[in-house]
N, C-alpha and C positions, 0 to 999 in steps of 0.2 A: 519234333518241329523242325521245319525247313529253316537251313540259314539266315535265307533271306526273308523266312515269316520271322521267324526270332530277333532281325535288327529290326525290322518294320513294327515287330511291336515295341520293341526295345524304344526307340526315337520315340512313339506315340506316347511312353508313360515318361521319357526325360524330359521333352516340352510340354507335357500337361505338367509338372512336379518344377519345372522352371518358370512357367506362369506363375503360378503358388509363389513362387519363391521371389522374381527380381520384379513381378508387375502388380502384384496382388497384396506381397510383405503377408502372404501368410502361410506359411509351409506347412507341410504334415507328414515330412520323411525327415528323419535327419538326417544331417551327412553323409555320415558313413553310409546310409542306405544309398540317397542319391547318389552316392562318389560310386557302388557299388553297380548301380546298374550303367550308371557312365562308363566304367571302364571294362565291362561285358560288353560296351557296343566296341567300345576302339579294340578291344583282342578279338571280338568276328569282323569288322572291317579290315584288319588286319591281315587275318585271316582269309576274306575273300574284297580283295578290293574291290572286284565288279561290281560290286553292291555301293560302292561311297557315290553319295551323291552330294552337290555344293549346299542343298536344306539340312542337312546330316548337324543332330547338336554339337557332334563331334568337329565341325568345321568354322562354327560361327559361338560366339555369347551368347548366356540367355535369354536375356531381358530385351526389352521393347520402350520406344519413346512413347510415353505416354502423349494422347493425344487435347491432355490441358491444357500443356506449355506447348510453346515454339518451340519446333525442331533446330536441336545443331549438329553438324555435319563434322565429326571430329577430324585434324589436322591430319593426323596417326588414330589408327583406332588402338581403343582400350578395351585392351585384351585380358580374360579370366587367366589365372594361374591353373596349371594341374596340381593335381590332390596327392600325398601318400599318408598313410597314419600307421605305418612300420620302418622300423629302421630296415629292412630289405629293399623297400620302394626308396627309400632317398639314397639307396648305396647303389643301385641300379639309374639313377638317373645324373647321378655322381658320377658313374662307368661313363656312361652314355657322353658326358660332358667331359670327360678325362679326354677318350680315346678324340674326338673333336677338337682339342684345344693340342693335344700330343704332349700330354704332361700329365703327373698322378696327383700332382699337387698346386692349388693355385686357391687366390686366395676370396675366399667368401663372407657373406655380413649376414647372421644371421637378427631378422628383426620381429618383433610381436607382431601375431596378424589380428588387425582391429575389427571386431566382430561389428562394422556400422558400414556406411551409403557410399560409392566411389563417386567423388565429385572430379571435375576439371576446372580449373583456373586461370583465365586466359587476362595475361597482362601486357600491356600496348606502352613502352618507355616508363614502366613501373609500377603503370595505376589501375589495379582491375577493372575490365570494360565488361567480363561475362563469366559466368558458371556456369555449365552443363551438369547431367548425370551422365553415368555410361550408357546407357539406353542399352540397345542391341551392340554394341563397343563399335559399331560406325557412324550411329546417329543419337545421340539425346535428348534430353531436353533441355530449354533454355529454363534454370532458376537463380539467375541472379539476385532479382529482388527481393528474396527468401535469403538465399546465402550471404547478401549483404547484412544482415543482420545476425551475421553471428561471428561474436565478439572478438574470438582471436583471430579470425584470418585478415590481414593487413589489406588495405584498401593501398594504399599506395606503399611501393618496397624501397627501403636504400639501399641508395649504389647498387640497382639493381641495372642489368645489361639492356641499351637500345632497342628498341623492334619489339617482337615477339615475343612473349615467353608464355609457356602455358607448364602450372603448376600441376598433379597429380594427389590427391590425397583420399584421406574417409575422414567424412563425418559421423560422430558419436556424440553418444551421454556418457556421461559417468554413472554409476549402480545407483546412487545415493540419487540422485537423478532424476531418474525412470522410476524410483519410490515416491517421491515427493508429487511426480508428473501425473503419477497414475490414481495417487491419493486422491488429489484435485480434478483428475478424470472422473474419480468415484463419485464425488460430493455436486460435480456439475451433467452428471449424468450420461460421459460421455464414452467412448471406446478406451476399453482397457489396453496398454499394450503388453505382450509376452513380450519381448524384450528387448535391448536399449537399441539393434539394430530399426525393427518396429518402428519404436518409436522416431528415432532418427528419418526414418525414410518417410512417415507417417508428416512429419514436422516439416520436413520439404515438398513436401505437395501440396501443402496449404496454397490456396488461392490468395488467401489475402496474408502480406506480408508479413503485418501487424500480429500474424497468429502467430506465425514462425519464432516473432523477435521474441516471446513470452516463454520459448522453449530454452536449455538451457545446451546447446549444441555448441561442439568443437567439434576444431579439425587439426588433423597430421598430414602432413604434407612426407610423400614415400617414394614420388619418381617424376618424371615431367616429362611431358609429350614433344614442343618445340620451343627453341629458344637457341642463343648462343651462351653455351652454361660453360664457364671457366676452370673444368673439371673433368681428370681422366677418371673418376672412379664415383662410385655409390658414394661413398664413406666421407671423399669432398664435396661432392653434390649437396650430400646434411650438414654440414659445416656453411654452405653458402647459405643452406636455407634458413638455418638460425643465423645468419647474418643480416638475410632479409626482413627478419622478424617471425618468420614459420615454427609454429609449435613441430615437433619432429616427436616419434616414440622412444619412452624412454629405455622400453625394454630392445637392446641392442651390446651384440658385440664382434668380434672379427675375428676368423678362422682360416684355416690352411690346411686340414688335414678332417676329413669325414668322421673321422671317430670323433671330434670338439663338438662335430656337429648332434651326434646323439647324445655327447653327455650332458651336450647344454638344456636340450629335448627333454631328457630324463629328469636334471635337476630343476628344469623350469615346470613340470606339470603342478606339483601343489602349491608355492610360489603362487603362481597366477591367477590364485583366486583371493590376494590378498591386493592385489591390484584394483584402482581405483573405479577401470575398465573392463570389458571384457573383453577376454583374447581369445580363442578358439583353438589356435595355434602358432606357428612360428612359420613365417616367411627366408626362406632360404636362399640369396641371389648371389650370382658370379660379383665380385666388387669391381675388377676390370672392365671398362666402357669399351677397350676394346676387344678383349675378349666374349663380351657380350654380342659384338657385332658380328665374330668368328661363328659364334652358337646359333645365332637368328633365330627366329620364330618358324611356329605352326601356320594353320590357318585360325587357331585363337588362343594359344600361349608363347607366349617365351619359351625358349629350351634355356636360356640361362636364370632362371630362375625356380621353383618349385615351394608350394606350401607344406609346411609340414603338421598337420592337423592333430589333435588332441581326440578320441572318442568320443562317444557322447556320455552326459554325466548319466552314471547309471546310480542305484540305491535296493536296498533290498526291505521289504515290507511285508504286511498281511493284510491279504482282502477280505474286508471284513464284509461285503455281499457284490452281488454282481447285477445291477438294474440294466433298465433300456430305458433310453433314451428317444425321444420324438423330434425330428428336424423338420425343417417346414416345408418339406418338400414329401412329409411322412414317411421317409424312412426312420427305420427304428436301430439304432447304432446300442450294443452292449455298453455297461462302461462298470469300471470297478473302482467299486468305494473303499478307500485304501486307509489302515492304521495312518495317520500322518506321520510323512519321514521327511527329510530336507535332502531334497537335490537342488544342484546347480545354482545355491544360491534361495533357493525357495521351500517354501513348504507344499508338499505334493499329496493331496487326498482322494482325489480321482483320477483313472487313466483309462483314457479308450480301449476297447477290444475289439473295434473297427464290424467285426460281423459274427456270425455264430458257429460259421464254416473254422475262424479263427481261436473259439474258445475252443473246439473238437480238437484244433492241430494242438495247440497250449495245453490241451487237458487240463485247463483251470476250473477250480471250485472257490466257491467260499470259503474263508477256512487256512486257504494254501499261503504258503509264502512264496513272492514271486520277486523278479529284478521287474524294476522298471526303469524305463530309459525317457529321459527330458530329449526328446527330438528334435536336434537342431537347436536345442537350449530354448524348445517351444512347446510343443505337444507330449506330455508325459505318455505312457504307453506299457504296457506288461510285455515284455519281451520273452519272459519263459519262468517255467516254475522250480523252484528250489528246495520246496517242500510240502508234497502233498498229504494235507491233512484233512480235507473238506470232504465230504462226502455226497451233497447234495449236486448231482449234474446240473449246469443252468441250461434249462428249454430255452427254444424262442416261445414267446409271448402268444397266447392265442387270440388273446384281446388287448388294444390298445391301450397302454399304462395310463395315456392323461384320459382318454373318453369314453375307450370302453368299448369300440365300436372292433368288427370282427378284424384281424390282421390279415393281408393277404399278399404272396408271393407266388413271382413268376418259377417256371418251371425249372428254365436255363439258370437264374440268376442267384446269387447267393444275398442279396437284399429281403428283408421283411418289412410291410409298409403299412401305414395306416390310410384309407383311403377316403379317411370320413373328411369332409373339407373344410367341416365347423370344428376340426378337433381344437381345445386349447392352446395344446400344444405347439401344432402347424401355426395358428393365427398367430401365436407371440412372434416366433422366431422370421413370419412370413414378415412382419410390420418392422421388423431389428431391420432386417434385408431391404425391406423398402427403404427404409430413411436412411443405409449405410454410406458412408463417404463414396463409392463406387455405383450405386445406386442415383439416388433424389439429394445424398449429402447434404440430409438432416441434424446438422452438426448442434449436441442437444438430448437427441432424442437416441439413446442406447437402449442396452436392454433394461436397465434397471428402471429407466424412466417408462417404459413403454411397458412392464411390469405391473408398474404403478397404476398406468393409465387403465390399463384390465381390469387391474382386482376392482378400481373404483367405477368400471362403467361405463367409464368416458371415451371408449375406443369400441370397436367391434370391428370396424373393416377401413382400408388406406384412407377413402374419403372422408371418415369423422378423424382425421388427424387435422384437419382443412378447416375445425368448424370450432376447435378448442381458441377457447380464448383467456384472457389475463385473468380472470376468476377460477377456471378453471386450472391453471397450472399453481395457483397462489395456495392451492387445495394439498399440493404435493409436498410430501418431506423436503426440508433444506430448500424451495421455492422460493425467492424473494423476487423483488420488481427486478432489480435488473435479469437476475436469470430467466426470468418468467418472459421479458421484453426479449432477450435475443433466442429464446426458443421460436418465438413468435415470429424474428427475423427471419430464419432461418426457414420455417416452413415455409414462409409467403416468398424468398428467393427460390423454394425447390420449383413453385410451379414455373419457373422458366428452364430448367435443366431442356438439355435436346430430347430428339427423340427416341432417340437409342441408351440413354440414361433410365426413362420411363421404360423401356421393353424389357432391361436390366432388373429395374424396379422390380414390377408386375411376376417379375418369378416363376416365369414358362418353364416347365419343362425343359432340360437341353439347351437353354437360349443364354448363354454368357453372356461376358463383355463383349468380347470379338462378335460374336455371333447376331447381337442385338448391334451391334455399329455396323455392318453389310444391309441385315434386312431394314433398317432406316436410310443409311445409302441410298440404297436399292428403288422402294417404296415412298419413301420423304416426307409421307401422312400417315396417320395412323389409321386412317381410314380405308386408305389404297391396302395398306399389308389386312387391314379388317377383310376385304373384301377380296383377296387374294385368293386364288383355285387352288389346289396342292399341285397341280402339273405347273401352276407358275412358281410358286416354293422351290420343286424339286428341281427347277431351272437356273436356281439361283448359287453363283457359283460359293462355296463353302459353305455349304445347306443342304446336308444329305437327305437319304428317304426319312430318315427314324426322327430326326430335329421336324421336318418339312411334317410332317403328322402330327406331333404335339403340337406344332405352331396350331396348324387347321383345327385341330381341336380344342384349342382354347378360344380361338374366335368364333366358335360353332359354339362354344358351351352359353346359356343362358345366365347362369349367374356371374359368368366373368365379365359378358357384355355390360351387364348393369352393373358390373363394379366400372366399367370404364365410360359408360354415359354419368356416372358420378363423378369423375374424377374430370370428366371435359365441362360440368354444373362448375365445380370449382376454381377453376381455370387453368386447370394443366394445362402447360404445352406439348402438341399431339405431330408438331411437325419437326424435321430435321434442317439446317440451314445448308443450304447447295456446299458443295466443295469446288474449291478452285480450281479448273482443267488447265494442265501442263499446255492445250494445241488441241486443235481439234481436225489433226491430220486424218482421223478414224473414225469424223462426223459420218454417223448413217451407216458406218460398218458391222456388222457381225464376225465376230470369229468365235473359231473354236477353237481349243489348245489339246494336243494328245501326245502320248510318248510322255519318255523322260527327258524334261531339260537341262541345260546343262548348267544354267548361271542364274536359275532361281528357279522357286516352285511354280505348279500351275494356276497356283491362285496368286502369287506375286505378280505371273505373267497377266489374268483376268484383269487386276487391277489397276496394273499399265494400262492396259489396251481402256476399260472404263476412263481413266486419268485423260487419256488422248484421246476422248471423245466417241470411241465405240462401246459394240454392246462385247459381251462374253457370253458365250450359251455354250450348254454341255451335248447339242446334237447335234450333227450336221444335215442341211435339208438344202434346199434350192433359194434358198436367204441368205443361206452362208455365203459371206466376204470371201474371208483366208481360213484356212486350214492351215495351225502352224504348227508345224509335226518334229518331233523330238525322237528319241532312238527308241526302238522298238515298238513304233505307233503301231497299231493294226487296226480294229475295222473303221474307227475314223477319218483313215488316212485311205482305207479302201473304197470308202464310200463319196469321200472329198472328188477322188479320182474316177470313178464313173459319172460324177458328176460333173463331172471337167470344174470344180470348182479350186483354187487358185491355190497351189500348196507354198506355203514359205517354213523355210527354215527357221531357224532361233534368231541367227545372226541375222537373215535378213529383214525378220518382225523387229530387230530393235536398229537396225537403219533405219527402216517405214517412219518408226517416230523419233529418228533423230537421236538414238542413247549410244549409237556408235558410227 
């Protein structure tokens, strides 16, 4: 593979796997895996700069403001740490900071790194006025109203400094916590979470405040953005903050010489799980404010600081068979049913085997003893065999585990799928997906409730969710009036969710969050994208050929339409509510964007240009406005110019609306 095929795919799997991760809270690599293909891109960027572009994960955070809260626009952006989980990465980045500072020794705070949500804390002459999350570390979101209600962070500080100050911290649970949380998740029917980060991030999204205040969230306060702080160093910085009232971590101490710093690493790994939290690993910073300023930043870390990460909890076990699994999208996922062993805090009886290409690399059987690894202290996982004793190869499935119907795979693909659309299976997992917090945020209705709702009859497809009433739920295990009454709430708030919530829902092929927020954008009825041609799909900017086909075919299919003339009987909502335009300097304009930009992508660039009042189209024709051409453009830009159609640069598309 070519360099530059290798980062391009390299970026493609770090932001699909950082989605998962800061937008979605649900991951399926751990660390080290992620940290592993992160730091394959920055040694070939490294390697060929010509390749670095400003979309480069390498360059920016990964997370995104979600678009339920208010946007905030942080002071200073909040910036991720880099990774090492070897004593050679932090002795190499120790060098790095030695030879920069021109000394071998200076002195550092080594402190616990809190495996929970980075918040910001903005205080106006002492009295919290706002809390963001880090969003993408420039922009967040605004959840004050959620964060005001958790109990330790001080609403007003003493003897805190005039003006400004914005605090830095994470919010968590305790272990003890996230048991009780999830208990109670169990019994009301609602999402479980893997763990206390989860749940933490999970507890800040709440819409209504009142949910958040029920959860049982702290926070540590670890650095601060702006303010005038009466402090040369870290070490006094925690000192003010427990002055001001700031819970701070308790796991902390201070060093001067790199080897303190591995033995502290070494003696603190089993330790740490006696802790009340969970730590992941230990955060490593220069303690000097001005030496910190000597070292400066990336384009998204510190150089004076580094984490120094723990692996992930491994365990060793025996598979006692190896089944497949049905997801409601019909694929058929391996998974192994394992002796139960305890990792990371839990007891571990099943782990993916992701596909069958991967049981062939593993050479696992029945039988075998294997490690498995809790990913990300999320996703257990068989990572390799220790003792083969199984004998029996596992096949893929010829016929569908839950219905029976033939299984069928593409040529190229290493997926097996079930393609029957009544299967069981599909239907459970499709109706979890539907009422998910991300979806219709059905808050209620889980798997175990929607479980229920099958075996007894009372479901078969989205719209008999719409038609269950207080007799009907009063019929379910552990059901009482009030549970029965805010299940019911909650359905009858879903039908107003947008329209890009329902495309979410509905479970298209290909069709994400992002993906379903453009084509409602876009379209604004559900009717207009119904009636949509695939040449106007594949028009649409971040909506390739292979998305732009499943779309068209699910609104061509017969039984999907009548699932959605069901769901408009009930009263979903089918429209999306306009977005506010920045100007409409690019009323009635067309453009088209080629080349590489230089200070954002070409779908950041689309959505400016849509923001300001034009269209974005992916061809150029005799409609075309601007041509705004980036380095290395070609036939767009050749075509723009026989056309005598108007070419702008980068810089000059973002004078046109006024960004420079």
């Amino acid at each position: 593979m070519q360099p530059k095929d290798e980062i391009e795919q390299l970026r493609k799997q770090i932001r699909f796997h950082s989605d998962l991760y800061y937008n979605q809270d649900n991951p399926v690599l751990s660390d080290t895996q992620y940290d592993e293909l992160f730091r394959r891109l920055q040694e070939l960027e490294k390697q060929y700069p010509q390749f670095i572009t400003p979309d480069s994960p390498t360059q920016k955070v990964g997370g995104q403001a979600s678009k339920a809260f208010s946007a905030v626009t942080h002071k200073i952006p909040m910036m991720s740490l880099d990774n090492s989980y070897n004593a050679a990465d932090i002795c190499e980045w120790h060098e790095r900071a030695a030879k920069l500072l021109g000394k071998d020794n200076f002195e550092m705070v080594i402190e616990g790194k809190i495996d929970g949500v980075s918040c910001s804390l903005t205080y106006e002459n002492g009295k919290l006025v706002q809390a963001a999350s880090r969003g993408d570390g420039k922009v967040g979101e605004d959840i004050t109203a959620n964060v005001l209600t958790v109990k330790n962070i001080p609403h007003e500080l003493a003897n805190a400094p005039q003006g400004t100050l914005e605090i830095r911290g994470e919010i968590y649970l305790d272990k003890k916590d996230l048991a009780l949380l999830n208990a109670q998740q169990e019994i009301n029917g609602g999402n479980i979470f893997a763990n206390t980060r989860n749940a933490a991030a999970g507890s800040l999204r709440q819409k209504d405040a009142s949910l958040t205040a029920k959860r049982p969230l702290k926070f540590f306060a670890h650095s601060f953005g702006v303010g005038n702080i009466s402090a040369d160093s870290f070490s006094a910085f925690i000192d003010l903050c427990r002055a001001w009232g700031f819970s701070v971590c308790p796991v902390r101490t201070q060093v001067s010489h790199i080897t303190d710093v591995i033995r502290f690493y070494n003696q603190f790994s089993e330790s740490r799980h006696n802790l009340p939290f969970d730590v992941d690993g230990l955060v490593v910073k220069v303690n000097k404010f001005q030496e910190q300023q000597i070292l400066g930043v990336t384009a998204r870390s510190p150089r004076w600081a580094m984490a120094f990460k723990y692996p992930a909890p491994q365990a060793t076990t025996l598979v006692k068979n190896i089944i497949s699994s049905v997801g409601r999208t019909g694929v058929i996922t391996p998974v192994a049913e394992l002796e139960p062993v305890p990792c990371a805090g839990v007891i571990i009886s099943n782990a993916t085997l992701h596909n069958f290409d991967e049981i062939k690399r593993l050479g696992v059987r029945a039988g075998d003893r294997v490690i498995i690894e809790r990913a990300g202290e999320v996703i257990p996982k068989v990572v390799k065999v220790v003792e083969h004793v199984g004998t029996q190869e596992a096949l893929p499935p010829v016929i569908c585990p839950s219905c029976g119907a033939p299984v069928y795979k593409e040529q190229d693909e290493v997926g097996y799928y079930c393609i029957n659309p009544t299967c069981p299976a599909q239907l459970h997992a499709r109706l979890v997906h539907f009422a998910s917090r991300d979806a219709l945020d059905i808050d209620g209705l889980g798997e175990v409730v929607v479980g229920q709702l099958l075996r007894l009859e009372m479901i078969a497809e989205f719209a008999d969710i719409y038609h269950l009433s207080f007799f009907h739920l009063l019929q379910l295990p552990n059901f009482k009036d009030k549970k029965a009454q805010n299940l019911l709430e909650a359905i009858e708030a879903s039908k107003k969710r947008t329209l890009a919530k329902l495309l979410f829902a509905l479970g298209i092929a290909f069709v994400g969050e992002k993906t379903a927020e453009v084509l409602a954008d876009h379209f604004h009825t559900l009717d207009n994208l119904k009636n949509a041609t695939l040449d106007d799909l594949q028009h649409i900017p971040d909506v390739g050929e292979k998305v732009s086909q499943s779309i068209y075919d699910f609104f061509h299919d017969q039984k999907a339409l009548e699932q959605i003339e069901k769901l408009r009987a009930v009263g979903l909502n089918f429209t999306q509510p306009e977005k506010e335009k920045s100007g409409n300097v690019l009323e009635g304009k067309t453009l088209v964007f080629t080349g590489e930009l230089k200070t954002m992508t070409r779908s950041e660039a689309e959505r400016l240009a849509l923001q300001y009042g034009g269209k974005a189209s992916g061809t150029v024709s005799k409609k075309t406005s601007y041509v705004v051409a980036g380095a290395a453009a070609g036939s767009k830009l050749r075509k723009a110019q026989e056309l005598n159609i108007p070419v702008l640069t980068e810089e000059e598309f973002l004078k046109l609306i006024g960004k420079i």
